[in-house]
C-alpha positions as CSV (number, residue, x, y, z in Angstrom):
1,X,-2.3,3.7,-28.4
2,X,-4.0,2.3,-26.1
3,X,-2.3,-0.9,-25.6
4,X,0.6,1.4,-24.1
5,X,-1.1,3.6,-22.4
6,X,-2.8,0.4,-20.6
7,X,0.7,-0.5,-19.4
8,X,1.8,2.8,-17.9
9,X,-2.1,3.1,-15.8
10,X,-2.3,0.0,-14.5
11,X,-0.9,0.4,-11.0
12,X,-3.0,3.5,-11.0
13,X,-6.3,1.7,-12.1
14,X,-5.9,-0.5,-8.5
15,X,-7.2,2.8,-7.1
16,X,-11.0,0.8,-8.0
17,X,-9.9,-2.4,-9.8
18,X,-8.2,-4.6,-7.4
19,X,-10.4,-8.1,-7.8
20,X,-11.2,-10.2,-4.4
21,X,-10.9,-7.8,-2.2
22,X,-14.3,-7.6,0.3
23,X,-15.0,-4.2,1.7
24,X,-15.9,-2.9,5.4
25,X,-19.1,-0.5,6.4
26,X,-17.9,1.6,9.2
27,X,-19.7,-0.9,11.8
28,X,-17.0,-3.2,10.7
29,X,-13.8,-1.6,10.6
30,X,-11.8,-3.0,7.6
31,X,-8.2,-4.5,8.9
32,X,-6.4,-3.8,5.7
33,X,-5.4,-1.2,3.4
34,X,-4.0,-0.5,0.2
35,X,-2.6,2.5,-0.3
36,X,-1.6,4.3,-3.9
37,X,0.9,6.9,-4.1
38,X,1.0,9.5,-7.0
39,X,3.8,11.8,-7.3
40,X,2.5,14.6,-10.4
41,X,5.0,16.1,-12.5
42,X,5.1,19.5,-12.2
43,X,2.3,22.0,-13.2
44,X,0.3,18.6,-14.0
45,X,-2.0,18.8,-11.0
46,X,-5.5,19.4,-12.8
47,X,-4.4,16.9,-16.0
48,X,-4.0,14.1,-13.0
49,X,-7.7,15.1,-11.0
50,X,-9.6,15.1,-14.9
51,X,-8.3,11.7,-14.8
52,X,-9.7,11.2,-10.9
53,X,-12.6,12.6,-11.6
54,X,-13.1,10.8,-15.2
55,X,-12.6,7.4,-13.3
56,X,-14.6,8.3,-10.5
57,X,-17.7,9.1,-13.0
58,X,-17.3,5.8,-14.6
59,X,-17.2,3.6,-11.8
60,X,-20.1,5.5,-10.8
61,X,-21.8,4.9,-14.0
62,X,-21.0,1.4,-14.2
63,X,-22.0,1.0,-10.4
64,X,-19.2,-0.4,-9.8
65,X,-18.0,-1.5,-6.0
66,X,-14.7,0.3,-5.8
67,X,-14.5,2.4,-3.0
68,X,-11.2,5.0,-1.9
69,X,-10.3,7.7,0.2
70,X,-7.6,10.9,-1.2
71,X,-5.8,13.2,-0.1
72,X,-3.1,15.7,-1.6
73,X,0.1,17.0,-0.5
74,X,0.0,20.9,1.2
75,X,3.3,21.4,0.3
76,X,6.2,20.4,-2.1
77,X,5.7,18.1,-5.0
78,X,2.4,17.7,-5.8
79,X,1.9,14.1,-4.2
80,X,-1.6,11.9,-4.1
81,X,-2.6,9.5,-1.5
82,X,-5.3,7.0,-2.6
83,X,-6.5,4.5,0.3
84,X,-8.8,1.6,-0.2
85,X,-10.2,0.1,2.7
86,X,-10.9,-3.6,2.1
87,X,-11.6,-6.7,4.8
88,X,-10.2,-10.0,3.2
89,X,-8.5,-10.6,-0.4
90,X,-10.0,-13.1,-2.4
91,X,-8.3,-13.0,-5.3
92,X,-4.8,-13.2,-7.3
93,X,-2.3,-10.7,-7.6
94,X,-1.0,-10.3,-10.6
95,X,-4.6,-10.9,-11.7
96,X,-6.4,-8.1,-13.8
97,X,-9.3,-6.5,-13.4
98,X,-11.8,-4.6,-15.7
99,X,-11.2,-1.4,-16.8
100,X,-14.3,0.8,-15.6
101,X,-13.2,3.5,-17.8
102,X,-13.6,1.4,-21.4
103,X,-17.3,-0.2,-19.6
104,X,-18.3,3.2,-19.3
105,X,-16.7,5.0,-22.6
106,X,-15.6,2.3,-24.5
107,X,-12.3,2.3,-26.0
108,X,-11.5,5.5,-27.6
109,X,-12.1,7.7,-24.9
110,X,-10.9,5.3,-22.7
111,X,-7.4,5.9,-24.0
112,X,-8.1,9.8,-23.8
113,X,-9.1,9.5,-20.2
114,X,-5.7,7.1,-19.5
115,X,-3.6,9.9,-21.9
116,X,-4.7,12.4,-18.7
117,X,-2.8,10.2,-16.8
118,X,0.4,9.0,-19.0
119,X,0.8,13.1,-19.3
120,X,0.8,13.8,-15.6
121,X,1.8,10.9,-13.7
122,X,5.9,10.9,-12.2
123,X,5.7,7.9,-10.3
124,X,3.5,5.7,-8.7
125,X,4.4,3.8,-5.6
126,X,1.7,0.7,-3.8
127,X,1.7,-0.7,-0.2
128,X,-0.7,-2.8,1.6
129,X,-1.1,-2.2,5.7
130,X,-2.7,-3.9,8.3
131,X,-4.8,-1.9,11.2
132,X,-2.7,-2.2,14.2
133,X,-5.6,-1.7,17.0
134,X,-3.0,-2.0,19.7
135,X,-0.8,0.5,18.9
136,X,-3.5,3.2,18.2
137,X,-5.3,5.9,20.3
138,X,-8.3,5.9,18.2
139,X,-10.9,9.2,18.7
140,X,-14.0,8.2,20.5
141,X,-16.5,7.5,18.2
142,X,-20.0,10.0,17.1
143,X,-22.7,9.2,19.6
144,X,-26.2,9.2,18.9
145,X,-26.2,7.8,15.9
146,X,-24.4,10.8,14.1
147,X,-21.7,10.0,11.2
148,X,-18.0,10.5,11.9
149,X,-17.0,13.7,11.3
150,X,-15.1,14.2,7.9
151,X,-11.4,15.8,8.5
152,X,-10.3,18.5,6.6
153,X,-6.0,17.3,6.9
154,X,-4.6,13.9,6.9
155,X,-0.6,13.9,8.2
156,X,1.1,10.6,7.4
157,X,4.4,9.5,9.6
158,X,6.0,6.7,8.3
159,X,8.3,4.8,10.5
160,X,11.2,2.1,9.6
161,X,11.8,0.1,12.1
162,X,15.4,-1.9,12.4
163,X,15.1,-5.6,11.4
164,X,14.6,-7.8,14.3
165,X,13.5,-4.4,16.3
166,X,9.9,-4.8,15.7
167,X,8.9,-5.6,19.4
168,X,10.9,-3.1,21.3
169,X,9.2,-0.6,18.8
170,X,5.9,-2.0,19.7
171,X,6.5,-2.0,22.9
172,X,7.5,2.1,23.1
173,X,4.2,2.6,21.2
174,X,2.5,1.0,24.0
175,X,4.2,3.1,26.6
176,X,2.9,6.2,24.5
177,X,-0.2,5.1,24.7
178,X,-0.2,5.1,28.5
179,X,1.2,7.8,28.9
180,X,-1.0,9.9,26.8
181,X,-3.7,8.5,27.9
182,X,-2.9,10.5,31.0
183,X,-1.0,13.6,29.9
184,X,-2.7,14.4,26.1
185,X,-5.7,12.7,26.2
186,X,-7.1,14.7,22.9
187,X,-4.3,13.3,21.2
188,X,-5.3,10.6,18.7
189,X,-3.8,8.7,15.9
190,X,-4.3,5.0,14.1
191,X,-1.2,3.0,13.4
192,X,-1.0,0.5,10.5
193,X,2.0,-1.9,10.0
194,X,3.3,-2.3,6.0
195,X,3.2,-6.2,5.0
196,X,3.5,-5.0,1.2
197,X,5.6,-2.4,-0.3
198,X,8.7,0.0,-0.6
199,X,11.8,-0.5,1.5
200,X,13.5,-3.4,3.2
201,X,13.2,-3.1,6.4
202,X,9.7,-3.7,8.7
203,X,7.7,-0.3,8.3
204,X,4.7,1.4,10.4
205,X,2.6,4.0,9.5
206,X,0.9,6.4,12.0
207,X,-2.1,8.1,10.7
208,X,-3.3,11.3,12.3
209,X,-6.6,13.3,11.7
210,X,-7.3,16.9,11.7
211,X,-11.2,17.9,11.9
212,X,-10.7,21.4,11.5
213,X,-7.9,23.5,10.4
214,X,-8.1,25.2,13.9
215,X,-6.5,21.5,14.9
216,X,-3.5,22.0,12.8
217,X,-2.4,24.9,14.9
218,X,-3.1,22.9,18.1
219,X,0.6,22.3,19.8
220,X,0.3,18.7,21.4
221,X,2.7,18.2,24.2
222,X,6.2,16.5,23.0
223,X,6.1,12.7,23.4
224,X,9.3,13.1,25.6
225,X,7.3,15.8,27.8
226,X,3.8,12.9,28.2
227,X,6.1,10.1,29.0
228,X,8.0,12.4,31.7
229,X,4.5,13.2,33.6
230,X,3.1,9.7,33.8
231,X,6.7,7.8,34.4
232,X,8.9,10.9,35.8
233,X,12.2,11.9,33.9
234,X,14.4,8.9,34.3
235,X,12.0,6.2,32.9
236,X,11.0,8.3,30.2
237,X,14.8,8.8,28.8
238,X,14.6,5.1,28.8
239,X,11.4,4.5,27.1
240,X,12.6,7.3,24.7
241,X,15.4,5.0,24.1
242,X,13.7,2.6,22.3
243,X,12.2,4.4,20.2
244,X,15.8,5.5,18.9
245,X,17.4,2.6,19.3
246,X,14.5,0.6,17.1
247,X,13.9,3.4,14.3
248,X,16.0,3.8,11.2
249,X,14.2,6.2,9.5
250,X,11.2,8.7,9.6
251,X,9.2,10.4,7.3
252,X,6.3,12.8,7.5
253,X,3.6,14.7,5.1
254,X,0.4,16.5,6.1
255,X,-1.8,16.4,3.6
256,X,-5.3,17.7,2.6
257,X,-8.3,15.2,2.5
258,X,-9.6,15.7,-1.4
259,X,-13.1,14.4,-0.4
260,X,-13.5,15.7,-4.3
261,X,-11.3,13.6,-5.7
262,X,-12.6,10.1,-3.6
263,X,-15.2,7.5,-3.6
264,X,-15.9,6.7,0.5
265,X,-17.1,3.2,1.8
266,X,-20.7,3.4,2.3
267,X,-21.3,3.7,5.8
């Protein structure tokens, strides 16, 4: 039994198992990230977080270095984002690691943790990103020595690009930037460009935080309305050009941050 059920949880084990990869304390901002996504059949949603939670208590137990970040869909299909910050890859893919959950239970219970999963699990997508610093409007960071502030919502817009359209993309982002800077300056949001994954053509993802749920029901002003007060109307129709001229495809989903469900980078 547990031979298949290894099969089916694999992908999902990388959540903590990946091999090689050197994490980042906050000081030193990882550059990469792997990213796990869990779509739950339905009804399934507290079959899938015992299995969380079970692997979560094991690496604990085991003191194990694997580190991640969740968050679950507000609306639709029950959908889980897993994100593991990490600063350099060491290893080999294709290469397995240990299984936390038989150091910690040992093989029979193992199986019944990894049966959790089998049950609830639709599908599970991975993807590996890169921190584009450039193309983000980061929020200031805590003074005085005070931790960042955990948020409370998570919205993920994914962005396909046209092949060969990369830098005119880029180079709209950049305008965004500058004009936000000066029209929406409380608007903030990290970018990350996919070197790993789903889809055949170049992807971005933009990454935006909410601290409270207050923030959700902020309205920022319309990127076409911040690039019309810092370049006036007719070189913002342009700028706005690129954008559709370069994207394909867009996809969005605000989701909430689990902080139940995750095992954070020590600061």
């Amino acid at each position: 039994m547990f031979s298949q059920l290894k099969s089916v949880a694999l992908l999902t084990l990388c959540i903590g198992s990946l091999i090689g990869m050197s994490g980042a304390s906050a000081q030193n901002a990882p550059e990469k990230y792997m990213v796990l996504t869990v779509e739950v059949k339905p009804g399934m949603d507290a079959q899938f977080e015992q299995f969380i939670h079970k692997f979560r208590d094991a690496v604990e137990k085991n003191k194990g270095p694997q580190h991640w970040l969740a968050s679950s869909s507000m609306s639709g299909n029950a959908v889980y984002v897993f994100t593991v910050p990490f600063a350099t890859w060491t290893g080999q893919f294709g290469q397995e690691a240990p299984n936390p959950l038989i150091a910690a239970y040992g093989e029979q219970e193992a199986a019944k943790a990894l049966g959790l999963l089998a049950a609830s699990a639709e599908s599970e997508t991975t993807a590996i990103y890169v921190a584009r610093p450039d193309l983000s409007r980061p929020r200031p960071q805590a003074t005085g020595g005070q931790p960042a502030a955990t948020p409370v919502a998570v919205e993920y817009v994914d962005l396909n690009v046209k092949i060969g359209k990369e830098q005119q993309f880029e180079g709209y982002v950049k305008k965004l930037i500058e004009a936000t800077n000066k029209a929406e300056p409380t608007a903030y949001w990290q970018m990350r460009q996919r070197t790993f994954g789903p889809g055949n053509t170049p992807g971005y993802r933009a990454v935006v935080q909410y601290l409270t749920w207050a923030d959700l029901d902020k309205q920022n002003k319309p990127f076409q309305q911040r690039l019309t007060e810092a370049f006036g109307a007719a070189d913002a129709e342009k700028i706005q050009g690129l954008a559709a001229d370069a994207l394909q495809g867009r996809n969005q989903r605000l989701a909430r941050v689990r902080v139940d469900l995750e095992r954070p980078p020590a600061n």
